[in-house]
N, C-alpha and C positions, 0 to 999 in steps of 0.2 A: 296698380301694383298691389301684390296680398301682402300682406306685416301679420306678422304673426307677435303679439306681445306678449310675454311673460314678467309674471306680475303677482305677490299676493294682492289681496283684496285692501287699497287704503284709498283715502281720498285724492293723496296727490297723484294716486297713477289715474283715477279715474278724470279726475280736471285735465292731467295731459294726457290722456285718449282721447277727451270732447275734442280737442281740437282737430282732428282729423276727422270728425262727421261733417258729412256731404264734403268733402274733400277729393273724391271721386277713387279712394281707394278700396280694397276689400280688407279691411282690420276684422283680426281676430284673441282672444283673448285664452291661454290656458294659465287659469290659477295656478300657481305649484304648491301653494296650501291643498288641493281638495279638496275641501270641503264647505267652500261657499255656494249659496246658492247662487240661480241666477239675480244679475244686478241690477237693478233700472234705470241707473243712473247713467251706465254706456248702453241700453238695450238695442242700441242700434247696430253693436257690435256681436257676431258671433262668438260664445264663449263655452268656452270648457271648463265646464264647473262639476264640484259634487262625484267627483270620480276614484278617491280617494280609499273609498271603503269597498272589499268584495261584498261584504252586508252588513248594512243597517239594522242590526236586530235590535228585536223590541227590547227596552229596560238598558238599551247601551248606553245613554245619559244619566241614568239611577248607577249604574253598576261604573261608570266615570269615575260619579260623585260619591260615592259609598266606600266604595272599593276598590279606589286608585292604583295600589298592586296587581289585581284580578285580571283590573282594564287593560294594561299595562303587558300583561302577558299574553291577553287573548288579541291584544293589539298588534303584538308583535308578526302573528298569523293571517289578520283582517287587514290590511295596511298594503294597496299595491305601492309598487315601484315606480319614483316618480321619474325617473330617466327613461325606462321603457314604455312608460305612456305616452311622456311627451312625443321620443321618438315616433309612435304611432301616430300623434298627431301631426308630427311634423311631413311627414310623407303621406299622407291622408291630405294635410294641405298645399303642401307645395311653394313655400312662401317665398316670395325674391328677398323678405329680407327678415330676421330674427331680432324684435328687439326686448333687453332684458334690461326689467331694471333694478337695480341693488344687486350688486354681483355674488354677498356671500348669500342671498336671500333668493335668487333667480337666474345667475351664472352656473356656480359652482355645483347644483343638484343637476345641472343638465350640460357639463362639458363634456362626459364623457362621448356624449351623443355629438353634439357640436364638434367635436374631434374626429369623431365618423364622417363628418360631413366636412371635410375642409373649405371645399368652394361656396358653401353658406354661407350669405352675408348676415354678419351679427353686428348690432348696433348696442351698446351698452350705455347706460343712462346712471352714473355716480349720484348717490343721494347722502347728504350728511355726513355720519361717519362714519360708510362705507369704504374710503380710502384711509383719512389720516388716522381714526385710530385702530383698525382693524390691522394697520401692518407693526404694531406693535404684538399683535399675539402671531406666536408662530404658524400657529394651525392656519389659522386665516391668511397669514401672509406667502404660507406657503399654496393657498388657493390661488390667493392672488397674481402668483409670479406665473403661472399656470394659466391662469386665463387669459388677464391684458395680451401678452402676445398674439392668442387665437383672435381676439376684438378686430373688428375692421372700420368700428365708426364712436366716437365716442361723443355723448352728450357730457357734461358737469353743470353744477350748481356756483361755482368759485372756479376762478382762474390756478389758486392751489392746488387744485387736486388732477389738472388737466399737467401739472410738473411731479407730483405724486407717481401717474398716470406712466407718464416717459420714464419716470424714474424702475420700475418695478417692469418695464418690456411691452410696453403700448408703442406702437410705431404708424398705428392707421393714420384713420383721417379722422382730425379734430371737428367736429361740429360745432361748435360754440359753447357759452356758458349762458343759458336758460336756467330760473328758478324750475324746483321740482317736481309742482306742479302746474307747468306753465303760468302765464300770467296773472292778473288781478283784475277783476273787473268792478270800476271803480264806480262806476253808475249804482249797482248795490251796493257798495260802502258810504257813498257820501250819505245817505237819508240818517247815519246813526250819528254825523261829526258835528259835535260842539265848539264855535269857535272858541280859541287858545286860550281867551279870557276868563273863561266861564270851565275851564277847567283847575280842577283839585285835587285831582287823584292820582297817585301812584300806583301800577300796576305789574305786578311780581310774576313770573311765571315758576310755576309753582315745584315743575318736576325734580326730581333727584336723582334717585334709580343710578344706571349705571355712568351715564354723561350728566344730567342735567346738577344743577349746584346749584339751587334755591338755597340750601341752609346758611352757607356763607352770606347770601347777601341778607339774607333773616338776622342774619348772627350779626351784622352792621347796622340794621335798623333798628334792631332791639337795643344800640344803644343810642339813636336819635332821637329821644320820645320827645325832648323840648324843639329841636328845631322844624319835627316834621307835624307837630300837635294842628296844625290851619290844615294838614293834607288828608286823604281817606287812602287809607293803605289797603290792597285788594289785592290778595292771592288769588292765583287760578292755577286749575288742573294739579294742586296737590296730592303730591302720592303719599302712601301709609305714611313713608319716612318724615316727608315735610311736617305732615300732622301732626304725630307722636314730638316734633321738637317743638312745634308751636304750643305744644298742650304743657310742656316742662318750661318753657321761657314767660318774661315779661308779656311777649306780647297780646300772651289772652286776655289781657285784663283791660287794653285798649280803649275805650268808646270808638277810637276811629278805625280799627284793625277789623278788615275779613280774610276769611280763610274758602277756597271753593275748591272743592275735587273737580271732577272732569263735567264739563258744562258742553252745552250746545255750541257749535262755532256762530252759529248766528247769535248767542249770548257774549259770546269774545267779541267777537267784531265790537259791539253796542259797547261793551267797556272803553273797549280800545276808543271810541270814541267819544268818551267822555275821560279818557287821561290827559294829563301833563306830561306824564314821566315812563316809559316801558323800559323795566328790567327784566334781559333775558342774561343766564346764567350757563356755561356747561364746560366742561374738558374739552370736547373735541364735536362740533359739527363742523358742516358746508357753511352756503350762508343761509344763516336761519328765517324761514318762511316767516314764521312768527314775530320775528322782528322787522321783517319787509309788510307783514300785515300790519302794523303797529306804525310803523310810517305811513304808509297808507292812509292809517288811519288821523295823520293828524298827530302822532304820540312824539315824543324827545326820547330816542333811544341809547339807552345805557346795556351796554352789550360787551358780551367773552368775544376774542378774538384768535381763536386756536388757529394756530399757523398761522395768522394773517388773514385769513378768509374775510371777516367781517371789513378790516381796514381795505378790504377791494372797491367798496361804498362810504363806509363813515370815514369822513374827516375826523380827527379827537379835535374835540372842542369849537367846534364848528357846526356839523347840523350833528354830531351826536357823540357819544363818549364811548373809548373802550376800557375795557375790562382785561387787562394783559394776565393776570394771575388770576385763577377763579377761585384761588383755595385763600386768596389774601384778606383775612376781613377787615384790618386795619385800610387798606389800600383801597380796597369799594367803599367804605364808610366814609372818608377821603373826596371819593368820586361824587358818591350823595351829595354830599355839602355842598363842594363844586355845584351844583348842576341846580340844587334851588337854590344858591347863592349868586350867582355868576354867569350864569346860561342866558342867552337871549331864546326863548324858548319861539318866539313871531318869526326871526331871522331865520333858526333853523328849520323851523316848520315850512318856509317859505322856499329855503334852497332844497329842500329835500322832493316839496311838490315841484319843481324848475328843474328838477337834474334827475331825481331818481324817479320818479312813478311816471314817467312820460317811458321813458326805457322799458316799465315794468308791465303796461298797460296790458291787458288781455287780447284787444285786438291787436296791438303791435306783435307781439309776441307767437299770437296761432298766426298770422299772416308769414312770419319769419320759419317759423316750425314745418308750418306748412310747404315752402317754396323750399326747406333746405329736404324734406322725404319725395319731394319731387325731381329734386337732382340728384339724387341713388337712383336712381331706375335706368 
């Protein structure tokens, strides 16, 4: 079968491509960024990269970065159309099937084309907060009522967004709920996990930005400095925002406080396996990778539950705790307590390896993936 994927350039489309090499298909790849080069990471894959620009002239990264305005207008004239490229690639290759993933990101720049083409099968793949909070804004929602109808196959991350999904004119055929990018291969993670004992750390994730809510749960710790003083508190992937509140509050003055902007995943992992505790924070995702790698890893997660997604895995108070209000910092401060107070941290570490990461595993999961683009054909 050809699949033709559409996709920017990130790590979870590229972990869910591997799982189709040597799968006996013809996978092909068109960025709808343009301008990534080729990738090593699928090079097994034919890809359509770099196509983005009529020319590359010399000083267009000075004149960017100089003269953002300039860029801006000479860009407007250099800049192909990314519907009628794909288009050309699409009939160029001929694919039995189209799949796309993140719809405002790789649907909605190429429906008009998919429209042309009614009998194409499209397979759409929901990542994060692709559904639930995008049909808050009109523009986006009005994408979206627009596209799920055209959809004929859908992947999700959360059984939420697959009722999202129905709800806004999705009528296809449900494929399941697969993390986003594919599974977890746990043979590389166990070499960094410390057992339960021997851990101390708290591990924050760090983001802001438009979803993520690190500062509320900052804005909770900063007032636990006596109970949490035996633990090492450790931010990651902090954005400007998180910094800039870290550098006005208590907690720069710490001895046990770190703060880390965007770090290596293989430097996550190694945290994640030496925490006790993983707080992930946000308005609105799927179910979040990073707290399914944090299980993985061995961590007690404290986790936002937008829509319910999260409660599709964690029990409260059992292998892990939610977060129902992400703006509440009374109510996560609450949560802290709880959790080095009260928590059986062996117990839940224990149900979470027996029920969740057997599900999650990487070969369960490509073997699943695999067997369900084999009954499309």
């Amino acid at each position: 079968m050809k699949i033709l994927m559409v996709s920017i350039p990130t790590l979870h489309f590229f972990r869910w491509a591997n799982q189709l090499q040597d799968a006996g298909h013809e996978v092909y790849w068109f960025d709808i960024t343009g301008m990534s080069k080729t990738v090593s990471k699928i090079s097994w894959m034919q890809q359509k990269v770099d196509w983005k620009l009529k020319w590359n002239y010399p000083g267009r990264i000075f004149v960017k970065n100089k003269f953002p305005k300039l860029y801006e207008y000479i860009h407007q004239f250099n800049e192909k159309y990314t519907a009628k490229t794909f288009e050309n690639y699409l009939n160029e290759i001929q694919p039995d099937v189209v799949h796309s993933f993140a719809l405002y990101l790789s649907c909605s720049p190429i429906m008009e084309v998919m429209e042309k083409n009614p009998t194409q099968k499209w397979i759409y793949s929901s990542w994060g907060s692709d559904l639930f909070y995008f049909q808050n804004e009109s523009t986006y929602l009005k994408d979206i009522k627009r596209v799920l109808p055209r959809i004929n196959y859908l992947f999700t991350d959360c059984q939420r967004d697959y009722e999202i999904a129905k709800q806004y004119g999705f009528t296809g055929k449900f494929l399941g709920v697969f993390p986003g990018g594919g599974g977890f291969e746990l043979n590389e993670m166990e070499t960094y996990k410390l057992p339960i004992s021997q851990r101390k750390t708290i591990l924050i994730k760090g983001f802001q930005g438009r979803s993520g809510r690190a500062i509320p749960v900052l804005k909770a710790i900063a007032t636990l400095k006596e109970q949490l003083h035996n633990y090492e508190i450790v931010v990651f992937g902090a954005d400007p925002q998180t910094f800039d509140f870290v550098k006005q509050s208590p907690l720069k003055s710490w001895g046990n406080f770190e703060i880390l902007g965007k770090i290596p995943h293989e430097e996550v992992l190694k945290l994640m396996g030496k925490s006790l505790i993983y707080i992930g924070n946000s308005n609105s995702d799927g179910m979040p990778n990073t707290m399914l790698e944090a299980i993985f890893m061995g961590a007690f997660p404290i986790q936002s539950n937008p829509g319910g997604a999260t409660a599709e895995l964690i029990r409260d108070g059992e292998n892990g705790l939610l977060i129902e209000d992400c703006e509440e910092v009374q109510k996560i401060k609450e949560i802290v307590i709880h959790a080095v107070n009260n928590c059986n941290f062996e117990k839940a570490e224990s149900l979470n390896q027996a029920e969740i990461v057997p599900k999650l595993h990487y070969i369960k999961v490509k073997n699943e993936v695999i067997s369900i683009y084999k009954k499309l054909n």
